[in-house]
DRENFI-102968 format. One line per 3 residues: number of its first residue (from 0); for each residue x, y, z of C-alpha. Coordinates in steps of 0.05 Angstrom, whole numbers, always signed. Layout:
// residues N
NUM	X:Y:Z | ... .
//
This chain:
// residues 412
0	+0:+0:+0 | +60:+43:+20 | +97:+30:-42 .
3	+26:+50:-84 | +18:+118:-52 | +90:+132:-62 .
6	+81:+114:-134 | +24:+164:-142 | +64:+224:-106 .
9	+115:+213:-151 | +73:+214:-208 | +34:+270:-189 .
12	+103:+302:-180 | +126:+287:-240 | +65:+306:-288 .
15	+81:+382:-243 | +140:+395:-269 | +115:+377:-332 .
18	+50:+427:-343 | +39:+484:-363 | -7:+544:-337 .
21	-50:+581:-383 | -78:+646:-353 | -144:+662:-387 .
24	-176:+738:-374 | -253:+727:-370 | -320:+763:-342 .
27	-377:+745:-307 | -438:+762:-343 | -503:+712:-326 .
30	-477:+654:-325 | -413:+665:-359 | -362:+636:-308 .
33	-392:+585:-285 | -408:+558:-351 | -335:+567:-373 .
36	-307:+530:-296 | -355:+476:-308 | -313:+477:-387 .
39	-249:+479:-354 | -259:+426:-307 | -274:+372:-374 .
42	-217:+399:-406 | -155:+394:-340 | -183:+319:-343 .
45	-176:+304:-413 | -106:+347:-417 | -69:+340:-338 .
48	-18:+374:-365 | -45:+436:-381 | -73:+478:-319 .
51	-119:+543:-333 | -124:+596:-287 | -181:+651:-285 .
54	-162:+726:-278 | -231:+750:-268 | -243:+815:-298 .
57	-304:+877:-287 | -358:+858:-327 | -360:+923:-362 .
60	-319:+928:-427 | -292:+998:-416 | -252:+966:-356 .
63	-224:+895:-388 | -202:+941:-442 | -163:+991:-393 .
66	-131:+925:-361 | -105:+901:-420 | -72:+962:-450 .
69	-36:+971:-380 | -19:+897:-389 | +5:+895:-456 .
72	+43:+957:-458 | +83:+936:-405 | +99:+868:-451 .
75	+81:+815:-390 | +65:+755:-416 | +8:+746:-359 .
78	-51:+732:-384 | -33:+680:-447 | -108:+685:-463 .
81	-152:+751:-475 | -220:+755:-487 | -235:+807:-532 .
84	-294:+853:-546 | -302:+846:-622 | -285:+918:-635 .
87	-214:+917:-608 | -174:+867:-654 | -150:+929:-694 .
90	-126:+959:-633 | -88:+900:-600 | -70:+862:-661 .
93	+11:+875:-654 | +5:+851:-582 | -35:+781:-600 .
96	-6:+721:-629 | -14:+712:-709 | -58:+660:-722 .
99	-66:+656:-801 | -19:+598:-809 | -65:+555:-758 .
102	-134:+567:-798 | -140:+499:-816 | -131:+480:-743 .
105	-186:+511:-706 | -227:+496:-774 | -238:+582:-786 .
108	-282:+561:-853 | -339:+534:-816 | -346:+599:-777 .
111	-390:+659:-788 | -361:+701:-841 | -374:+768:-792 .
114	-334:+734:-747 | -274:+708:-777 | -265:+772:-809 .
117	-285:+821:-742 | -217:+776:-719 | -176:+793:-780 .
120	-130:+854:-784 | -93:+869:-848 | -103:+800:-879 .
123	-76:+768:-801 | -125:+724:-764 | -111:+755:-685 .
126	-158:+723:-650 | -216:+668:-649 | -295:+669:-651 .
129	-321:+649:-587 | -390:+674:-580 | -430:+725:-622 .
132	-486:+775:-597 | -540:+825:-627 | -594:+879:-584 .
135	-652:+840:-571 | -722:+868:-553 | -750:+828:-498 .
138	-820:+833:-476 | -875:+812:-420 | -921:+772:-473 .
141	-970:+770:-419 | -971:+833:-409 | -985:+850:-480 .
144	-1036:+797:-492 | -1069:+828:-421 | -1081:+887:-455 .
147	-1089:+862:-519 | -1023:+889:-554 | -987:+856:-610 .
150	-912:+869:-604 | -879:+926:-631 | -856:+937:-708 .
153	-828:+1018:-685 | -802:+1058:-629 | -861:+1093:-629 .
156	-920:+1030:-621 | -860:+1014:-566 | -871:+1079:-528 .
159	-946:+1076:-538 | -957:+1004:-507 | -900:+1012:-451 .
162	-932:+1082:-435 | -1006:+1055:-427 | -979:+986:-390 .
165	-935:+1004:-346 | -982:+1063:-323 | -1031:+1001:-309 .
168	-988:+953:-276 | -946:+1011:-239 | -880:+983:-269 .
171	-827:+1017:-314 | -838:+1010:-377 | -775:+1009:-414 .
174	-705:+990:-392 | -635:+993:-431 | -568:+1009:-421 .
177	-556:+1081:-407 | -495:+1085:-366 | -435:+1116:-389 .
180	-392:+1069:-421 | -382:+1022:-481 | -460:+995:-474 .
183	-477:+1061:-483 | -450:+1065:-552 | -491:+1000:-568 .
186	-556:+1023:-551 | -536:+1095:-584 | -512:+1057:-650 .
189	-578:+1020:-653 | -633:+1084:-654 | -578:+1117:-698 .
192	-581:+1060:-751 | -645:+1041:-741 | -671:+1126:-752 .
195	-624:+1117:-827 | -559:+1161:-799 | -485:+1136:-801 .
198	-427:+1160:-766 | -370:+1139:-800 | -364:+1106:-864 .
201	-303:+1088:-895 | -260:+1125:-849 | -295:+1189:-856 .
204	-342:+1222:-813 | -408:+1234:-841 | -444:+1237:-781 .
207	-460:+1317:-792 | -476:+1309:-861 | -547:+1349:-867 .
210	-593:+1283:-864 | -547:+1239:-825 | -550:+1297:-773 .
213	-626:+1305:-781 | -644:+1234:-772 | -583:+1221:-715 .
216	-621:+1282:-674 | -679:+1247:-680 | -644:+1181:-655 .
219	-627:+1219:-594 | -685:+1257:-581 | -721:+1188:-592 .
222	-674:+1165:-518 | -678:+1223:-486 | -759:+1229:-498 .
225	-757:+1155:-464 | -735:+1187:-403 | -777:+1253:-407 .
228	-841:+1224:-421 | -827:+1170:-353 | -822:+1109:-396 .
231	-757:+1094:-383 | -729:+1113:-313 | -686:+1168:-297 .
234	-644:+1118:-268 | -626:+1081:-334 | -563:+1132:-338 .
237	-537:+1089:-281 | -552:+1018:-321 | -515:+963:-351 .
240	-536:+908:-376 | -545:+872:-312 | -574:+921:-273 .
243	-629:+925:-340 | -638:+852:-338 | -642:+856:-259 .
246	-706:+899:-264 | -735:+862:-321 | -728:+791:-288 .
249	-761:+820:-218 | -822:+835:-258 | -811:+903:-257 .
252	-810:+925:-335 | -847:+911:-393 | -797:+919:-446 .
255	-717:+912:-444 | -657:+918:-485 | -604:+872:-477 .
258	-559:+815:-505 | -579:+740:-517 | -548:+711:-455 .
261	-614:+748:-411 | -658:+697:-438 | -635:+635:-398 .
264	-644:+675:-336 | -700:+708:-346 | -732:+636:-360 .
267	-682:+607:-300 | -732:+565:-239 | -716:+618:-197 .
270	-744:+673:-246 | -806:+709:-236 | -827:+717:-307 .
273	-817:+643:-329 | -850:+634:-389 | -868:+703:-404 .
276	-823:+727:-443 | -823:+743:-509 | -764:+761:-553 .
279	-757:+801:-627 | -719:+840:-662 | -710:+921:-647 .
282	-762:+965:-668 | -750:+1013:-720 | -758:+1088:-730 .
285	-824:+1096:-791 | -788:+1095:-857 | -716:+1063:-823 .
288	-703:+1009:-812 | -692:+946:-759 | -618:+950:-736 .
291	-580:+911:-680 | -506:+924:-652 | -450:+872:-680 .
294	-428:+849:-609 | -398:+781:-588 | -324:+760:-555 .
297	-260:+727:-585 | -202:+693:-564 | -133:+725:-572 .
300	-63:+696:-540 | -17:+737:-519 | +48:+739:-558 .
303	+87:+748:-491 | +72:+683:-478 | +122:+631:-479 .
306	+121:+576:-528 | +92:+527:-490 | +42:+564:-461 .
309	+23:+586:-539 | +23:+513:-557 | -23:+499:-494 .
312	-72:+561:-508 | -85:+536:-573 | -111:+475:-551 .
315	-157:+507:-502 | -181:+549:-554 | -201:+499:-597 .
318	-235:+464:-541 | -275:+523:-526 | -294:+534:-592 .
321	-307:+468:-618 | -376:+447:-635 | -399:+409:-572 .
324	-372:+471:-531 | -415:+525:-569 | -477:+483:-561 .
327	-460:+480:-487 | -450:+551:-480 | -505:+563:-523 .
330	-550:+526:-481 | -525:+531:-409 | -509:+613:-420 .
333	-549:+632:-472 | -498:+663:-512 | -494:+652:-587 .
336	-445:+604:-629 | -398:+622:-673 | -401:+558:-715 .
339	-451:+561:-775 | -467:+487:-757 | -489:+493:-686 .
342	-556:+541:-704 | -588:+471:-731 | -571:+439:-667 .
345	-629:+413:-638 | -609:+420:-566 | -602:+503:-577 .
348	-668:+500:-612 | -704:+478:-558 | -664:+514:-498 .
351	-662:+579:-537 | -713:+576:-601 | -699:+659:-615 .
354	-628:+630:-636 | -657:+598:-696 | -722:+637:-700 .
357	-681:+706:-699 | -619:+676:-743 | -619:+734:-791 .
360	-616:+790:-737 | -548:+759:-720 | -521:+746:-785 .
363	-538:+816:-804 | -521:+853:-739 | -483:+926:-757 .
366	-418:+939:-729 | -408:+1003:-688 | -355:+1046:-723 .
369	-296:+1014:-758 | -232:+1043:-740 | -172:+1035:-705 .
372	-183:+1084:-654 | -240:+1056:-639 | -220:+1072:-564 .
375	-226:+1131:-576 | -287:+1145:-625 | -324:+1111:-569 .
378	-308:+1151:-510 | -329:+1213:-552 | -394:+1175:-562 .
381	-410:+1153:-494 | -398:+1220:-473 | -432:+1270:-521 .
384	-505:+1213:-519 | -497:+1217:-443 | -498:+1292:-444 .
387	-569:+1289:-482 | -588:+1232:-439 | -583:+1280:-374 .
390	-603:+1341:-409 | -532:+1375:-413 | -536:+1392:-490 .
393	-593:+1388:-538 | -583:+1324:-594 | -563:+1374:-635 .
396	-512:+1414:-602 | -476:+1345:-584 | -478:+1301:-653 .
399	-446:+1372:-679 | -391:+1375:-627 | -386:+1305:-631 .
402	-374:+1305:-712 | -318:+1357:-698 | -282:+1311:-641 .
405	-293:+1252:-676 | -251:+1282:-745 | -198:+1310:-694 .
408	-192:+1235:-674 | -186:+1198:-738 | -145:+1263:-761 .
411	-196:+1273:-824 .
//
């Protein structure tokens, strides 16, 4: 028996020495980290040498991405994995690991196209598709059939019924994100598309062009007339997207913007609204159009690493992004796959049916403005909407200051 345990230290000792660490950067949103432990936990098993460690992050982009340009600028090779918003590959692309020549390895051609090509930077694949998101209307479906209201085709019919409803059932009747910060830009991107205005396109800011700026002011006053006319709370300048979903899953709203993982939770046992909730597309602005913010999160390694912990990262990557481990994640977090294949998977058609029912909102989702400064352009952004938002500037007066700072940024 002796000789037996001794045998076991020792090999336990011995497969040590042998493993490598990979460091992995990740948030907590829903069900987010527990879903990606209970991952972790099937891969260590199948690969003991290989150990991952979590560096949990803030849940709000703005502050991952203000960790990681601390990090990377001062070259440390801690974490080997990022997960990356999929607006800041341009940025970070010189500090990630070039992935072109391992296409065939994580199998990049059965991806979605947005995807594979939100990752690729000057013809260099930095990074891989992990999960893809798009805004999402959800809505109390019992509380529209209760009052005998069909959903919403317009921002207006969404006023309207929120308005009369949550008058009736004394609840709010509208909840986003309104906070200052990079959710901001999402929800502003959204009534801007959806009203017909653009901000930049093809590297040139067109955002005070005479109807872009008509239509973008009426974007804004759209938000800020959410506020003044009581449908939305005055507190939504404080919300992200969990304190949104928070309020929605107490009961407490009728409608709610938010991304795809809200739905598992907000049809969780422990939910209130269990089986009342509906989910669509955004409304759009008469004579727009529907339009929903490109979002979703990629994997990047960090090219500090050391070669064994690059060879190791791989690996996990490919774990987490193979076909069983979307579905998972698909089903037990609610957040979308990146792999064309897994939207006929039965299992995610009958834990999450809007995946398949709403497949074209995600394929067609719009990106938020191309550039690499994006840092930047979006700090302008979240600052000059949050101005209207509180009643600082008029939607004028800011989209015009905002056109100027924005060309001052890109240097056009």
């Amino acid at each position: 028996m002796r000789k037996t345990l001794s045998f076991i230290f020792i090999l336990v000792l011995v497969v040590s020495a042998f493993s490598t660490t990979v460091t992995m950067a990740a948030g907590a949103v829903g069900k987010e980290l527990e879903v990606l432990n209970a991952q972790i936990a099937v891969f260590e098993k199948a690969n003991p040498d290989i150990n991952i460690k979590i560096i949990p992050l803030q849940n709000e982009s703005d502050s991952r991405h203000d960790n990681y340009a601390n990090w990377l600028a001062a070259k440390v090779k801690t974490p080997t994995i990022f997960m990356v918003d999929v607006v800041w590959p341009a940025e970070f692309a010189p500090f990630f690991v070039d992935l072109t020549n391992d296409k065939d390895y994580f199998n990049i051609d059965k991806f979605l196209p947005g995807t594979v090509k939100s990752n690729t930077v000057n013809g260099r694949l930095v990074g891989i598709p992990w999960f893809t998101d798009a805004g999402l209307l959800y809505y109390r479906k019992d509380l529209l059939e209760k009052y005998g209201y069909k959903p919403p085709k317009t921002w207006y019919e969404l006023l309207t019924i929120a308005k009369n409803i949550s008058d009736k059932e004394n609840i709010n009747g509208f909840v986003w994100q309104g906070k200052r910060y990079e959710g901001l830009v999402c929800d502003a991107m959204e009534y801007i598309h959806s009203f017909g205005a653009e901000v930049i396109e093809n590297g040139k800011v067109v955002l005070d062009d005479p109807d872009n700026l008509k239509k973008a002011t009426q974007a804004l006053w759209f938000m800020k007339g959410l506020i003044d006319e009581g449908v939305t709370p005055k507190g939504v300048t404080t919300y992200a997207e969990e304190e949104s979903r928070r309020i929605f899953q107490n009961g407490d709203a009728v409608f709610m913007r938010n991304w795809p993982y809200a739905w598992s939770l907000a049809n969780a046992d422990d939910s209130v609204i269990k089986g009342k909730v509906g989910v669509m597309p955004l409304p759009m602005a008469p004579n727009g159009r529907h339009s929903a913010t490109l979002g979703g999160w990629n994997l990047a390694i960090n090219k500090y690493a050391t070669d064994d912990e690059v060879m190791a990262a791989k690996k996990f990557i490919k774990f987490l992004t193979s076909y069983d481990q979307q579905v998972y994640k698909a089903v037990n977090s609610g957040q979308n796959p990146t792999l064309k294949a897994a939207y006929s998977d039965s299992k995610i058609k009958e834990a999450n049916p809007f995946m398949v029912n709403l497949y074209d909102v995600f394929i067609n989702a719009e990106p938020r403005p191309v550039t690499p400064v994006y840092s930047e352009v979006s700090d302008a952004i979240q600052r000059h909407v949050y101005d209207v938002l509180t009643g600082v500037k008029s939607a004028r007066t800011a989209l015009k200051e905002l056109s100027d700072e924005l060309r001052d940024i890109i240097n056009y």
